[in-house]
C-alpha positions as CSV (number, residue, x, y, z in Angstrom):
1,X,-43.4,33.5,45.1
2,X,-43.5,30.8,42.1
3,X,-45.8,33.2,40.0
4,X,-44.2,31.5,37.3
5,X,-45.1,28.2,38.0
6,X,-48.7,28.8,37.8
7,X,-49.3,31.4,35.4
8,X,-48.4,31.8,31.9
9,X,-48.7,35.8,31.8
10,X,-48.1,38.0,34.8
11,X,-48.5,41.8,34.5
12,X,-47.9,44.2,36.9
13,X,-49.8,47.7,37.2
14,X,-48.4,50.4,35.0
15,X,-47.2,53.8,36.9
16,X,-50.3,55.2,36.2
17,X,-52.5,53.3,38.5
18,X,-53.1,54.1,41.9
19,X,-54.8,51.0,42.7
20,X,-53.8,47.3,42.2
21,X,-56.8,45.0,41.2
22,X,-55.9,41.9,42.9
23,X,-57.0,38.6,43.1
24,X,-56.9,36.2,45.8
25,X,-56.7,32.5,45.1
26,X,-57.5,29.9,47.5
27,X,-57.5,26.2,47.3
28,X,-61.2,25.1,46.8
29,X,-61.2,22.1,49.3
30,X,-59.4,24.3,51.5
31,X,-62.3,27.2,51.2
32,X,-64.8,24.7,51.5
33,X,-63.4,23.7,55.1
34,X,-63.4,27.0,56.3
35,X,-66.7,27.8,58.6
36,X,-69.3,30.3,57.1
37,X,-67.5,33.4,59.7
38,X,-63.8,32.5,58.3
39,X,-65.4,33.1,54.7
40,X,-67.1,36.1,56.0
41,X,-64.0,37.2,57.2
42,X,-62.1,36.6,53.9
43,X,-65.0,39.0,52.4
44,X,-64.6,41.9,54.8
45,X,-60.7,41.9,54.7
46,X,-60.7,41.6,51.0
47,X,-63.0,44.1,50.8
48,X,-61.1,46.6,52.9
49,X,-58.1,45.6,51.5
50,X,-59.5,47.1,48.0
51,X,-61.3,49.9,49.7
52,X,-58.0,51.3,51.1
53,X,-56.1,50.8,47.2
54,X,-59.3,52.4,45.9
55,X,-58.6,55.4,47.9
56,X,-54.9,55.6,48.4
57,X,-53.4,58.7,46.8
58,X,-57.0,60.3,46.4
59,X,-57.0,63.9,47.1
């Protein structure tokens, strides 16, 4: 993926954690083209997308 390239440090999760706290970078002209419901819908998916880590494995 080029992580490499554009990051210094790059850590991955230990075993121990059941979810991933990820970040999601997007170009800033990019974003600022996007219409105010493709933002929206950046917010919902990421949200969800954390929701279902959060609670992955819970029992």
């Amino acid at each position: 993926f080029g992580f490499q390239k554009v990051l210094k440090h790059y850590y991955l999760q230990g075993l121990h954690q059941v979810t991933v706290n990820a970040d999601m970078y997007v170009n800033g002209d990019f974003y600022d083209s996007l219409s105010d419901l493709e933002k929206k819908a950046l917010e919902v998916a990421a949200n969800a997308s954390l929701s279902k880590s959060m609670s992955y494995r819970i029992y």
